[in-house]
Structure formats: C-alpha cells, structure tokens
Backbone and ligand atoms as CSV (ligand in chain L), in Angstrom:
chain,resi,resn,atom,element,x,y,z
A,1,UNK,N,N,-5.531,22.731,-22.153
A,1,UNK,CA,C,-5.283,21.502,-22.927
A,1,UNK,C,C,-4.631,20.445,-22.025
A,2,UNK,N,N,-4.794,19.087,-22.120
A,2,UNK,CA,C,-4.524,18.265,-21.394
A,2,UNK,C,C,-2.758,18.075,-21.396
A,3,UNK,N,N,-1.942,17.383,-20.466
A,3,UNK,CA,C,-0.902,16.946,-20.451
A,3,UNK,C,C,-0.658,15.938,-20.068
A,4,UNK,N,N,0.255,15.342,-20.477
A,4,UNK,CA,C,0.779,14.174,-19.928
A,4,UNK,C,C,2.346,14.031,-20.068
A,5,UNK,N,N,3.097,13.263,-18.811
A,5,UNK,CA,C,4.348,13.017,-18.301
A,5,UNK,C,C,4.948,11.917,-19.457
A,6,UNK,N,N,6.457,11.892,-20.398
A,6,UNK,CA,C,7.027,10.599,-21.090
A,6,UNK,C,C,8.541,10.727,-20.507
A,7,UNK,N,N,9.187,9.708,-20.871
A,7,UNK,CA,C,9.970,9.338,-20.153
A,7,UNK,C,C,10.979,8.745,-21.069
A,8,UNK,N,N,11.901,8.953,-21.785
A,8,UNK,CA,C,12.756,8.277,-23.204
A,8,UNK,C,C,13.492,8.053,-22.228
A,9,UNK,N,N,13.247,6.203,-21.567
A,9,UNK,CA,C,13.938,5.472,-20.876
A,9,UNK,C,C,16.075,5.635,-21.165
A,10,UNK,N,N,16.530,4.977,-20.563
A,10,UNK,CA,C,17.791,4.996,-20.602
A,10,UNK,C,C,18.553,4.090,-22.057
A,11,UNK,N,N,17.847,3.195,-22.443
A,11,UNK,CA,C,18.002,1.956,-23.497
A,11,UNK,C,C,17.890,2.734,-24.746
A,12,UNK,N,N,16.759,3.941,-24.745
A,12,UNK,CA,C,16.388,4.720,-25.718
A,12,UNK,C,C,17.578,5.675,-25.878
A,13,UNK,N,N,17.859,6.193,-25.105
A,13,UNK,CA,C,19.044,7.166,-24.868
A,13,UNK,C,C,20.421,6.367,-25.287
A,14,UNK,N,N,20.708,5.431,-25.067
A,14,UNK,CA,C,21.414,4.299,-25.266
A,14,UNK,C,C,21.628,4.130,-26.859
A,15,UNK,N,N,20.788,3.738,-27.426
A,15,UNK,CA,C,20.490,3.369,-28.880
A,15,UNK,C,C,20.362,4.497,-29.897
A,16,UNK,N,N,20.344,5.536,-29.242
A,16,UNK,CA,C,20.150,6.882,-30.065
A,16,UNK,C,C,18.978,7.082,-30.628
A,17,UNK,N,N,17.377,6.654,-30.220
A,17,UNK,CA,C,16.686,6.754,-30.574
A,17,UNK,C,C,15.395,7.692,-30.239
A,18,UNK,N,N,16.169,8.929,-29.296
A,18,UNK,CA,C,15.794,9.871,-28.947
A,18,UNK,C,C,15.209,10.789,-29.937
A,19,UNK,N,N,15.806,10.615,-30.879
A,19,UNK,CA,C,15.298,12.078,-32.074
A,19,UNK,C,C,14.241,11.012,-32.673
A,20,UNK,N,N,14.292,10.006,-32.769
A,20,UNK,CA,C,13.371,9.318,-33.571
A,20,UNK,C,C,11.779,8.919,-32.937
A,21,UNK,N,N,11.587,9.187,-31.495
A,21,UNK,CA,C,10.865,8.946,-31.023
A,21,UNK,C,C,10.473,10.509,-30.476
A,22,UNK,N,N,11.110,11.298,-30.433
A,22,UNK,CA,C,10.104,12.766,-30.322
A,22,UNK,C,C,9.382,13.019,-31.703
A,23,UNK,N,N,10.350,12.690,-32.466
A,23,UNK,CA,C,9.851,13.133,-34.297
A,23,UNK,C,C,8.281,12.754,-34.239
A,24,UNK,N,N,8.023,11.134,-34.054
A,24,UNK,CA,C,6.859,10.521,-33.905
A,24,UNK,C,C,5.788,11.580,-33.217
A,25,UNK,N,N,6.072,12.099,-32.120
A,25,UNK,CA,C,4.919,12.430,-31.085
A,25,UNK,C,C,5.436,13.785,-31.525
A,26,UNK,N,N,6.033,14.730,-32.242
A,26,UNK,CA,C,5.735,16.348,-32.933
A,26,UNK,C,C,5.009,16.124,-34.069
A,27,UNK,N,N,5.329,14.728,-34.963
A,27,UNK,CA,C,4.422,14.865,-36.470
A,27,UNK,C,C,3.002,14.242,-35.924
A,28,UNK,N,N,2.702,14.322,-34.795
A,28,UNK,CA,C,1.068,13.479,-34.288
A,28,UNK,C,C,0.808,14.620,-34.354
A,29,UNK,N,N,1.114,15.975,-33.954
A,29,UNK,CA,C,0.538,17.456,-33.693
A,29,UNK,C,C,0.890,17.512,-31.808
A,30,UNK,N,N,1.558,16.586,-31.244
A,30,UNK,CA,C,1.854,16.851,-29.845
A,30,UNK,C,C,2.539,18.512,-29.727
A,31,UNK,N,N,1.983,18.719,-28.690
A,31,UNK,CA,C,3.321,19.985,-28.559
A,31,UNK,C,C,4.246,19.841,-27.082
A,32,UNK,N,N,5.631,20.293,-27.502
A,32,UNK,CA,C,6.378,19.800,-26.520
A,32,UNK,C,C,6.387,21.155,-25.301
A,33,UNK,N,N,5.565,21.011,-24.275
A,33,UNK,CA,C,5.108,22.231,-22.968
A,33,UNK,C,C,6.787,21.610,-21.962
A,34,UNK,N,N,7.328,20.836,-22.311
A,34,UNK,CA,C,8.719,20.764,-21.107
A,34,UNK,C,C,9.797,19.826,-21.888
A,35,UNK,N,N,10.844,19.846,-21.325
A,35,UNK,CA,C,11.958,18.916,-21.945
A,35,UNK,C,C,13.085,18.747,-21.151
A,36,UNK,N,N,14.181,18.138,-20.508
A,36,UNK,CA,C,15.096,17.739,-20.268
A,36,UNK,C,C,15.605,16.807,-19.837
A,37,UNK,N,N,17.158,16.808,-19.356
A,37,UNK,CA,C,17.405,15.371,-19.298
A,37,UNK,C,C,17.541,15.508,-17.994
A,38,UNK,N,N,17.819,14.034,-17.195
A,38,UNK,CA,C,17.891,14.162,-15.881
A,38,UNK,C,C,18.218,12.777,-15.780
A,39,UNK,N,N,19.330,12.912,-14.640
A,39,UNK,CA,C,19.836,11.384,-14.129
A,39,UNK,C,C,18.981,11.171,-12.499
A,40,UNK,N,N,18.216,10.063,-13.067
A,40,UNK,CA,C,16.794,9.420,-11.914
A,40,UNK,C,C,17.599,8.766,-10.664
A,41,UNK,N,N,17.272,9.629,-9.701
A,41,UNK,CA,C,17.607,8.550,-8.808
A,41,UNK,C,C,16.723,7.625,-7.750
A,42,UNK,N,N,17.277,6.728,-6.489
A,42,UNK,CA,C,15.997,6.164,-6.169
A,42,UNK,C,C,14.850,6.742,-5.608
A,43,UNK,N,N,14.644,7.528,-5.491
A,43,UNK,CA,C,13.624,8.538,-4.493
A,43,UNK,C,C,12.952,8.670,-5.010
A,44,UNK,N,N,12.919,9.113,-6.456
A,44,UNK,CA,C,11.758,9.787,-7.548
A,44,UNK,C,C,11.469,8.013,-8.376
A,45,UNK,N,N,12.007,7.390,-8.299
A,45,UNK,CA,C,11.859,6.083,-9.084
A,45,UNK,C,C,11.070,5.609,-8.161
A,46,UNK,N,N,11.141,5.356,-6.976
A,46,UNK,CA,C,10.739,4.708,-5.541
A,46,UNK,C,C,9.486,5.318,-6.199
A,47,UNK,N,N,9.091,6.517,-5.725
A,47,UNK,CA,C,7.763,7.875,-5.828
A,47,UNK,C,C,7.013,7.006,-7.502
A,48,UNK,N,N,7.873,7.064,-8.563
A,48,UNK,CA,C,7.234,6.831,-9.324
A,48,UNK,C,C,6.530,5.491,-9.877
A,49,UNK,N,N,7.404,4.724,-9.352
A,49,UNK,CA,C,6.845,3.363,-9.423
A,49,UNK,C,C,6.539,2.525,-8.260
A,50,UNK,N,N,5.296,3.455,-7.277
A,50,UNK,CA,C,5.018,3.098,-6.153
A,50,UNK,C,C,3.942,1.758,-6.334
A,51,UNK,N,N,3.854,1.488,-7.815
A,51,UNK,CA,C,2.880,0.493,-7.464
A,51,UNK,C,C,3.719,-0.795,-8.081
A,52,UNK,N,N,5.188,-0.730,-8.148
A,52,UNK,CA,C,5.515,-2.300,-8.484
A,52,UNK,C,C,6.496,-2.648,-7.477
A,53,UNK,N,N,6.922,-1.303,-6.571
A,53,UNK,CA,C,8.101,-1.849,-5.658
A,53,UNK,C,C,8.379,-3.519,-4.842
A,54,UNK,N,N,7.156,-3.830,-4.540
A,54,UNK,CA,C,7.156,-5.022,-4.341
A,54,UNK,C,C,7.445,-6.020,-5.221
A,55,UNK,N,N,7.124,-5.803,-6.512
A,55,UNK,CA,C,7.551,-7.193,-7.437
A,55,UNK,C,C,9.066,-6.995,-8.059
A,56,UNK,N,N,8.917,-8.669,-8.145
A,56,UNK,CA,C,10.730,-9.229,-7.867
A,56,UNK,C,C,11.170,-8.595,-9.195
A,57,UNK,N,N,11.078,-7.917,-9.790
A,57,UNK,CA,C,11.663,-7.236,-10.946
A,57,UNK,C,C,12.007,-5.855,-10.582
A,58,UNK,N,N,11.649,-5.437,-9.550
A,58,UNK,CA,C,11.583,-4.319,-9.354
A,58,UNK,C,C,13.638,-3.663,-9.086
A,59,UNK,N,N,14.007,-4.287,-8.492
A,59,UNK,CA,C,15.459,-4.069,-8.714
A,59,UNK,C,C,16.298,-3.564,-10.005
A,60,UNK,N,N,15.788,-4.507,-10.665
A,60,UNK,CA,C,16.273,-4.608,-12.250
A,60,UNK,C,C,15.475,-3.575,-12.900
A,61,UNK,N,N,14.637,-3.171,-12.643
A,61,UNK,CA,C,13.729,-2.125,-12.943
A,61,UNK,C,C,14.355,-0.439,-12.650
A,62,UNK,N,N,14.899,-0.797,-10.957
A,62,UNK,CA,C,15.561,0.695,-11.144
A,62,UNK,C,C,16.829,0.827,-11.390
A,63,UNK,N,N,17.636,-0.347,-11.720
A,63,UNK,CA,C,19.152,-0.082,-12.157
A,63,UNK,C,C,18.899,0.008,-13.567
A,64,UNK,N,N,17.997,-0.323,-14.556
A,64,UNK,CA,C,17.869,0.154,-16.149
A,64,UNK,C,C,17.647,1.509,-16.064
A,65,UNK,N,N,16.821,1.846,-15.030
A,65,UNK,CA,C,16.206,3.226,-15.527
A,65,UNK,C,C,16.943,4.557,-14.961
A,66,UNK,N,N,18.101,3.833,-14.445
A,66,UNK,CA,C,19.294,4.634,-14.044
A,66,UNK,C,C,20.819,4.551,-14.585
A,67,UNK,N,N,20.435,3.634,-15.630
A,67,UNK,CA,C,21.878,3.199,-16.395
A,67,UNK,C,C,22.475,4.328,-17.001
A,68,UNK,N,N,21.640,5.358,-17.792
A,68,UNK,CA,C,22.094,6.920,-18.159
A,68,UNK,C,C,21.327,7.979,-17.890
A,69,UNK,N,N,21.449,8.804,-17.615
A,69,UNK,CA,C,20.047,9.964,-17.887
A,69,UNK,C,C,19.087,9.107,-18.836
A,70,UNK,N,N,18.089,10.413,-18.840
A,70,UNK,CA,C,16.846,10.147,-19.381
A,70,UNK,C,C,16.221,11.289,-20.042
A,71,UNK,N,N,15.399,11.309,-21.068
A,71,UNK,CA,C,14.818,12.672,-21.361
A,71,UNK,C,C,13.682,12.340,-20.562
A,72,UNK,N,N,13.145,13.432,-20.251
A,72,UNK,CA,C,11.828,13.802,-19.207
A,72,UNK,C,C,11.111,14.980,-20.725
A,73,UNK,N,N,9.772,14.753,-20.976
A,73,UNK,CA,C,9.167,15.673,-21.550
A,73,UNK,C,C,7.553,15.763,-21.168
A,74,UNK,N,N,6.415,16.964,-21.247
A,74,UNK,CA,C,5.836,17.001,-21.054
A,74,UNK,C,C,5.093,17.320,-22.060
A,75,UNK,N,N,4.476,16.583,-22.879
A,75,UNK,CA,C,3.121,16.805,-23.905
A,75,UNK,C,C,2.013,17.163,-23.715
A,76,UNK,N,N,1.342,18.509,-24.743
A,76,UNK,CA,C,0.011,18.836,-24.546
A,76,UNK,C,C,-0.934,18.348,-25.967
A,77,UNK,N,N,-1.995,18.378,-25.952
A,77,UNK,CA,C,-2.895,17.964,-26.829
A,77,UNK,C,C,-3.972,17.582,-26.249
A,78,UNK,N,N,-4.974,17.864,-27.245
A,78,UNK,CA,C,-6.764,17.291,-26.838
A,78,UNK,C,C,-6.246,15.773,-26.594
A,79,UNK,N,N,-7.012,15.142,-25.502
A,79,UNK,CA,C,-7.311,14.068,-25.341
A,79,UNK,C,C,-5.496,13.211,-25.363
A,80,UNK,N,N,-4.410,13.908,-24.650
A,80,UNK,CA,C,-3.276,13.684,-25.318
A,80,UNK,C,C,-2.839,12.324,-24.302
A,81,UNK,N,N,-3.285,12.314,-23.423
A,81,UNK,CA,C,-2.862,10.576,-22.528
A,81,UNK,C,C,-3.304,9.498,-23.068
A,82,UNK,N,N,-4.737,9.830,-23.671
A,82,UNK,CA,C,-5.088,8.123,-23.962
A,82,UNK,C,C,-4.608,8.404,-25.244
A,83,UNK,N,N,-4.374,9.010,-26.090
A,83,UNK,CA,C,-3.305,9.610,-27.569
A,83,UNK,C,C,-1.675,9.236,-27.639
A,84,UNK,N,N,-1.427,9.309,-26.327
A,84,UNK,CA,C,0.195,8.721,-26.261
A,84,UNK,C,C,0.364,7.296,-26.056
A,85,UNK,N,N,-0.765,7.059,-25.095
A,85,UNK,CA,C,-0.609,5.363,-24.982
A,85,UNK,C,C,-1.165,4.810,-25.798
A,86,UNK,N,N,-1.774,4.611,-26.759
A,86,UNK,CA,C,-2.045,4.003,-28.085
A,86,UNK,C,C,-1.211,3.685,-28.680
A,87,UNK,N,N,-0.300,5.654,-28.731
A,87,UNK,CA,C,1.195,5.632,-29.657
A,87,UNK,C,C,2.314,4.606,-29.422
A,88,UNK,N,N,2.231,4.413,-27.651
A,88,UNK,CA,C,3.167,3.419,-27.619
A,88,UNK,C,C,3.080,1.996,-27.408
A,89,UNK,N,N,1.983,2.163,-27.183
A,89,UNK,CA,C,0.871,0.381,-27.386
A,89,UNK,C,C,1.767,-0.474,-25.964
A,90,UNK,N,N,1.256,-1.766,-25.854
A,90,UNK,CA,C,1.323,-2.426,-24.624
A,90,UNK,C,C,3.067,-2.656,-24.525
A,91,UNK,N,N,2.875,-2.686,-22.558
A,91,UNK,CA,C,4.043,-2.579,-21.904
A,91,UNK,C,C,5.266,-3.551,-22.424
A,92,UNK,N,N,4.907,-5.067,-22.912
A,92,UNK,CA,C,6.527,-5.634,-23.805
A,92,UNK,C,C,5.987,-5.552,-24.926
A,93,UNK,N,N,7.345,-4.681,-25.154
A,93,UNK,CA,C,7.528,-4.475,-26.901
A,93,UNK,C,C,7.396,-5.322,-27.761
A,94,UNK,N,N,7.641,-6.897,-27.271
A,94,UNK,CA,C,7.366,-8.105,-28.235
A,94,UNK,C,C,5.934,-8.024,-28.484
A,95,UNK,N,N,4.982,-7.657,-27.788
A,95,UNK,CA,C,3.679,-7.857,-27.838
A,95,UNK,C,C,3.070,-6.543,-28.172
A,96,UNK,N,N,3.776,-5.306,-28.253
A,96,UNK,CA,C,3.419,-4.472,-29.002
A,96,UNK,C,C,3.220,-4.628,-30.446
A,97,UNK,N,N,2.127,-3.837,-30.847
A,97,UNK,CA,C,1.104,-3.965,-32.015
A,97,UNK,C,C,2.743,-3.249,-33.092
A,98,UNK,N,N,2.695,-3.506,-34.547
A,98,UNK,CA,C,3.255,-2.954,-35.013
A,98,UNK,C,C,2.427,-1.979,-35.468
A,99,UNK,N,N,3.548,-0.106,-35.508
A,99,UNK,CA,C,3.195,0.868,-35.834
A,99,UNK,C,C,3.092,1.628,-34.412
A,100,UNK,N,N,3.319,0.770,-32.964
A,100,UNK,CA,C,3.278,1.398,-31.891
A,100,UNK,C,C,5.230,1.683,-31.769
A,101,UNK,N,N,4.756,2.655,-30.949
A,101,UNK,CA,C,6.806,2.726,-30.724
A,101,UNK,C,C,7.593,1.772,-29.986
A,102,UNK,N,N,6.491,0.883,-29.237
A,102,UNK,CA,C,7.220,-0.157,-28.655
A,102,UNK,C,C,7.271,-0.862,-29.284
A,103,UNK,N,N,6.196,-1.512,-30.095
A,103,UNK,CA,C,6.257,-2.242,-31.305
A,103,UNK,C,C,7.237,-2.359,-32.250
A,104,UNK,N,N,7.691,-1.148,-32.706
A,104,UNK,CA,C,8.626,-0.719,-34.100
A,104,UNK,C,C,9.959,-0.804,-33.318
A,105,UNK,N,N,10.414,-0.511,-32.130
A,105,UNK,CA,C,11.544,-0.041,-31.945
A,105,UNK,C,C,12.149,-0.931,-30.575
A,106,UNK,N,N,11.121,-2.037,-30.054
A,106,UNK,CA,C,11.494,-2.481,-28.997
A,106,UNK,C,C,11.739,-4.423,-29.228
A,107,UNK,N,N,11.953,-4.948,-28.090
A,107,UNK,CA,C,11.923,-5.848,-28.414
A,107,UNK,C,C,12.187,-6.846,-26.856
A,108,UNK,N,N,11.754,-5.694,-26.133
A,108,UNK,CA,C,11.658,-6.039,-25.031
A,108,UNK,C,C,10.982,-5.440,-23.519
A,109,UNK,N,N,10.235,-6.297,-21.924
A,109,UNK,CA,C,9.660,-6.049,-21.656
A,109,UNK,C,C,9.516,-4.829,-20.704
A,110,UNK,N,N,11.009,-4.828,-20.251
A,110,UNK,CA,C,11.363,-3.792,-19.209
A,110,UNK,C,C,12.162,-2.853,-20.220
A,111,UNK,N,N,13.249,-2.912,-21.350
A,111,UNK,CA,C,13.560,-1.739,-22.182
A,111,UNK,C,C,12.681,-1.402,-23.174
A,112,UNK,N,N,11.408,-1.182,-22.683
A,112,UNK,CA,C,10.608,-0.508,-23.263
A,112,UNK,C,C,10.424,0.971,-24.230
A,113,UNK,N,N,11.533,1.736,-24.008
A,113,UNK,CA,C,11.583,2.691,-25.085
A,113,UNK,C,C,11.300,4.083,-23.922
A,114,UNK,N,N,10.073,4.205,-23.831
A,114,UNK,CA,C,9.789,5.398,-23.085
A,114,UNK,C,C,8.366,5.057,-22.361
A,115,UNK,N,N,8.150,5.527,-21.413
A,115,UNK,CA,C,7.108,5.633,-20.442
A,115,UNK,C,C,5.848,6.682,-20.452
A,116,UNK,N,N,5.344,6.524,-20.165
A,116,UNK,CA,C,3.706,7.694,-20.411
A,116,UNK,C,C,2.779,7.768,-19.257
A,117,UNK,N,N,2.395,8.219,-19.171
A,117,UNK,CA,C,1.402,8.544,-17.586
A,117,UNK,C,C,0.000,7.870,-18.071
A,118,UNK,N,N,-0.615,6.791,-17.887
A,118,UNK,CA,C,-1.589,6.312,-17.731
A,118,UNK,C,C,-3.162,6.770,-17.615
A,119,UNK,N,N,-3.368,7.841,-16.772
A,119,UNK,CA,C,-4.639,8.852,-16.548
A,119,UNK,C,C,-4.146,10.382,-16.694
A,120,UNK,N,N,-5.294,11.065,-16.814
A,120,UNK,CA,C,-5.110,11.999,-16.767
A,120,UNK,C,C,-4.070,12.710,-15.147
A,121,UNK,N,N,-5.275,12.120,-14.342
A,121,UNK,CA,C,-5.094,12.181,-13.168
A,121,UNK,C,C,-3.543,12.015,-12.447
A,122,UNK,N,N,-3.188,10.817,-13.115
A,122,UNK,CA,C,-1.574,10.452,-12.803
A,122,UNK,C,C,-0.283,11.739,-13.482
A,123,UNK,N,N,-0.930,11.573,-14.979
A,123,UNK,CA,C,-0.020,12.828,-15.539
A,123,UNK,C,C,0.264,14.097,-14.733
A,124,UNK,N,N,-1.007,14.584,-14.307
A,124,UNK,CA,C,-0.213,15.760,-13.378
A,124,UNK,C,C,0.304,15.518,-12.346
A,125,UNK,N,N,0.288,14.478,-11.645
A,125,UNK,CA,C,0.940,14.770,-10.198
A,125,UNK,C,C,2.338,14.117,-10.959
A,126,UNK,N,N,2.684,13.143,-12.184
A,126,UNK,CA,C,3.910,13.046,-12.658
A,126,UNK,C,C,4.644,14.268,-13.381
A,127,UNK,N,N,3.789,15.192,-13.750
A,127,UNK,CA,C,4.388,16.620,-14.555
A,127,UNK,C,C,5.169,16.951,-13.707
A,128,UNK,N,N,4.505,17.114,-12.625
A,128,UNK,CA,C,4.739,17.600,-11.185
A,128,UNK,C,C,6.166,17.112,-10.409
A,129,UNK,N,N,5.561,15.655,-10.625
A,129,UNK,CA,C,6.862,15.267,-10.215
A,129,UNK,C,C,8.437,15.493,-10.800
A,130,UNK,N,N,8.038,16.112,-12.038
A,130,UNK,CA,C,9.721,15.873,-12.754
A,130,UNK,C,C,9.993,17.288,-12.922
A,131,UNK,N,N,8.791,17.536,-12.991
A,131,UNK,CA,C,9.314,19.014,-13.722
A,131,UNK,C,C,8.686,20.586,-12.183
A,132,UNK,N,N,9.592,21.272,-12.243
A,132,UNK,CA,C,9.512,22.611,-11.501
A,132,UNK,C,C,8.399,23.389,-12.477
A,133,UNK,N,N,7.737,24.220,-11.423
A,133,UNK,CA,C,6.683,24.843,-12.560
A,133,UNK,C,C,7.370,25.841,-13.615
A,134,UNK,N,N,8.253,26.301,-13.105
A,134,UNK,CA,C,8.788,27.351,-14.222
A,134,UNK,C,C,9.663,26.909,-15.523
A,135,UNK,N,N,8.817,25.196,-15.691
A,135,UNK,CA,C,10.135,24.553,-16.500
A,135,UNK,C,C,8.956,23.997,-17.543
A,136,UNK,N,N,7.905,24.196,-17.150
A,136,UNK,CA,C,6.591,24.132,-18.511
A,136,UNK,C,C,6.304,25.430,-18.619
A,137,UNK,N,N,6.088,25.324,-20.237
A,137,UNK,CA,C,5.795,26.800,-21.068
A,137,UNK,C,C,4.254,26.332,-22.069
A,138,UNK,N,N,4.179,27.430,-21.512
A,138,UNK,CA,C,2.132,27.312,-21.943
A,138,UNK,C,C,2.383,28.408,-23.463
A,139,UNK,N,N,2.307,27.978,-24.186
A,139,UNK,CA,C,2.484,28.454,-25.753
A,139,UNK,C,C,1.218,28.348,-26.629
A,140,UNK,N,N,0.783,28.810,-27.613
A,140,UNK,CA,C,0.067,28.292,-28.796
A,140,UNK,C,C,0.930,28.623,-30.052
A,141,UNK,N,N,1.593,26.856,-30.314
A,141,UNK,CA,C,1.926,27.263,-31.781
A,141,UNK,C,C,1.075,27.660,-32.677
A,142,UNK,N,N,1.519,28.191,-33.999
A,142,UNK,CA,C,1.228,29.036,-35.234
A,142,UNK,C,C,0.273,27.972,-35.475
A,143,UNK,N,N,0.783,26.506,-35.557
A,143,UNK,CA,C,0.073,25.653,-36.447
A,143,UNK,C,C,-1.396,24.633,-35.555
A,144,UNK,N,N,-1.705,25.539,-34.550
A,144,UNK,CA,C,-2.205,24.520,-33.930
A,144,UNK,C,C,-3.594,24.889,-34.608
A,145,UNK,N,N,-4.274,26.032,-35.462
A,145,UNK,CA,C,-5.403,25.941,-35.798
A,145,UNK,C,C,-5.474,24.865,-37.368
A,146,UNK,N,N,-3.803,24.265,-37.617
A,146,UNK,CA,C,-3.942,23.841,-39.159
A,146,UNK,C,C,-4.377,22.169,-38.445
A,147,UNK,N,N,-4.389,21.798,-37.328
A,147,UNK,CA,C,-3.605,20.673,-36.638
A,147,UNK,C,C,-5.095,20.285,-36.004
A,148,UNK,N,N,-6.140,21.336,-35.388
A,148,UNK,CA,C,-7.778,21.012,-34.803
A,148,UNK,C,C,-8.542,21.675,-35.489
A,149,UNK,N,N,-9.911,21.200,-35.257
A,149,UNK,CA,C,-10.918,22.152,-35.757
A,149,UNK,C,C,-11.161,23.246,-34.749
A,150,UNK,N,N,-11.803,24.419,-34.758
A,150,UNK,CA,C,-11.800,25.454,-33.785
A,150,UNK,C,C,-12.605,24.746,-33.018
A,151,UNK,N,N,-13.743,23.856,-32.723
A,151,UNK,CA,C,-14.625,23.394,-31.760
A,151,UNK,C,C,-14.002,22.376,-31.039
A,152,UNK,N,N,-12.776,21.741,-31.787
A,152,UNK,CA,C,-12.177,20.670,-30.520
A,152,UNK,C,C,-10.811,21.037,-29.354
A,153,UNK,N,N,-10.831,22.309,-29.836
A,153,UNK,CA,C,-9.926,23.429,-28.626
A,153,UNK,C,C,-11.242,24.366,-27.582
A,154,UNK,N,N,-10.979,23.384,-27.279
A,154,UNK,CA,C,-11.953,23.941,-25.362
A,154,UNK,C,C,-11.326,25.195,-24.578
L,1,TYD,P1,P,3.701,-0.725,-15.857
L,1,TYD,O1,O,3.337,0.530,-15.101
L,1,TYD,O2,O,2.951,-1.979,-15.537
L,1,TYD,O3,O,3.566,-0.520,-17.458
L,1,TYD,P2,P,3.654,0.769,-18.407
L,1,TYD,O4,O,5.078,1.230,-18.464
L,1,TYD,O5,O,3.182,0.253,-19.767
L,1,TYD,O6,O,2.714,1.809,-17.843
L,1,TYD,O7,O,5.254,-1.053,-15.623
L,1,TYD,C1,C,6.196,-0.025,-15.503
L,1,TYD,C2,C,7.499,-0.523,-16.061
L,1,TYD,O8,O,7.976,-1.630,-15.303
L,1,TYD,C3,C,7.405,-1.035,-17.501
L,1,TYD,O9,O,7.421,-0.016,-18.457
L,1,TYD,C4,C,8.611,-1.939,-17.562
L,1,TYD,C5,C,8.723,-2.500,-16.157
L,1,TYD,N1,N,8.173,-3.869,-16.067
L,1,TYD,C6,C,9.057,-4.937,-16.065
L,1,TYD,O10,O,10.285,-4.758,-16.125
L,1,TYD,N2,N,8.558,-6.219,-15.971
L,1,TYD,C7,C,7.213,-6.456,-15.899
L,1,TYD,O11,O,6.811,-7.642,-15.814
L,1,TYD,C8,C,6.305,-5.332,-15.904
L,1,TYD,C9,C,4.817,-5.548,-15.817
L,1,TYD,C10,C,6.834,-4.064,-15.985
C-alpha cells in the first residue's frame, strides 16, 4: 500500500491542533504506519526543502519550522499522496478551498498547518528521511476490509 511523509508543522503544535488534524486523516480510513515528535534541525530542513533554499523566504521558513518540535507521521492508503494533498488543498491557507485543512484551520502562507510529500516518489525518500526503518509498522487493521472493496487492495 502506498505511503506518504506529513509533517504537523510547529504553529500546529503551537495552537493545539494536533489531535484535530490526525482525527481528520484516521476518519478518511488513513492508517497511521509511523508517528513521532522531533525537534528539526537545519540539516534535515536544508535536505528537505532543497528546492526553495534559494528563495528569500527561505530563512523565515526554517526558523518557523523549528520554533517547537513537530509531529512527523507516516500514512498508508490506496492512492494515499494524491488523497492527502487534496485533504490539505493549496500551499496559503487563505487560498485554501474550504473543507481542506489548510482551508478550515489556517490562515496563512508559510503557517500552513502540516506538510505532505507531493509524489509518490518524494514520499519515500521523505519516509526515509524522518523515520528509521524499525520505526514504521506494516499492520492490517481489523477495519480495513469495512474501509475498501477487496479489488482495490492490490
Ligand atoms: P512548497 O513545497 O512550495 O508547498 P507545499 O508545502 O504545499 O508542498 O513550499 C514548502 C513550504 O514553504 C510551504 O508549505 C510554506 C513555505 N512557503 C512560504 O513560506 N512562502 C512561499 O511563498 C511558499 C511558496 C512556500
């Protein structure tokens, strides 16, 4: 089953809106394969946001996302990357769609709420990046046959 890397930014952690934004992505049928918190520093921020280091925001970019820990989690589900970024709809929250989590809960462009891995492709080498292998657990909940049809589990 597919995975993908999220990220319950520091603002989220901040606001206490940690339980309210996993709730969202367990009642979608996500299942949670990793979880913890971790204080980011520049190396893995550098690594992870290798494609904005150059733009002039980028400063302000890694002192938010280091203001507190962070939850780090790893979601599985059919088709679950382009499934999460829907969930959290476009990058400023002002311009997030309402009913997205940036939408509902944000209200801005860089405290965005939480982060998501973009491709498939990106998600694993970000799983990777946060998480040690012995820190994802390959499970089948009870409810995952109430949650797909048997033909859309590959
Ligand atoms: P990006 O990878 O473009 O978006 P997304 O998080 O939706 O995949 O940007 C990464 C983060 O950089 C974004 O979540 C918030 C921050 N950011 C800014 O602070 N200002 C900006 O103008 C942009 C484009 C991003």
């Amino acid at each position: 089953m597919q995975q993908t890397l999220i990220i319950l930014k520091p603002s989220t952690v901040q606001r206490g809106l940690v339980g309210e934004v996993i709730d969202r992505f367990q009642k979608k049928g996500l299942i949670i394969a990793g979880i913890k918190m971790m204080q980011l520093g520049d190396e893995i921020l550098r690594e992870h946001y290798a494609h904005l280091v150059d733009k002039p925001f980028f400063p302000s970019l890694l002192k938010s996302m280091q203001a507190t820990p962070v939850i780090v989690m790893c979601l599985r589900g059919v088709d679950v990357v382009e499934v999460v970024r829907a969930m959290i709809g476009a990058t400023n929250s002002r311009k997030a769609a309402p009913g997205t989590i940036r939408g509902d809960y944000g209200m801005s462009g860089q405290e965005n709420i939480v982060h998501a891995s973009d491709s498939p492709e990106n998600a694993e080498i970000e799983v990777r990046r946060f998480f040690a292998p012995g820190e994802i657990f390959d499970y089948s909940p009870v409810t995952l046959s109430a949650t797909y049809a048997a033909d859309e589990l590959k």
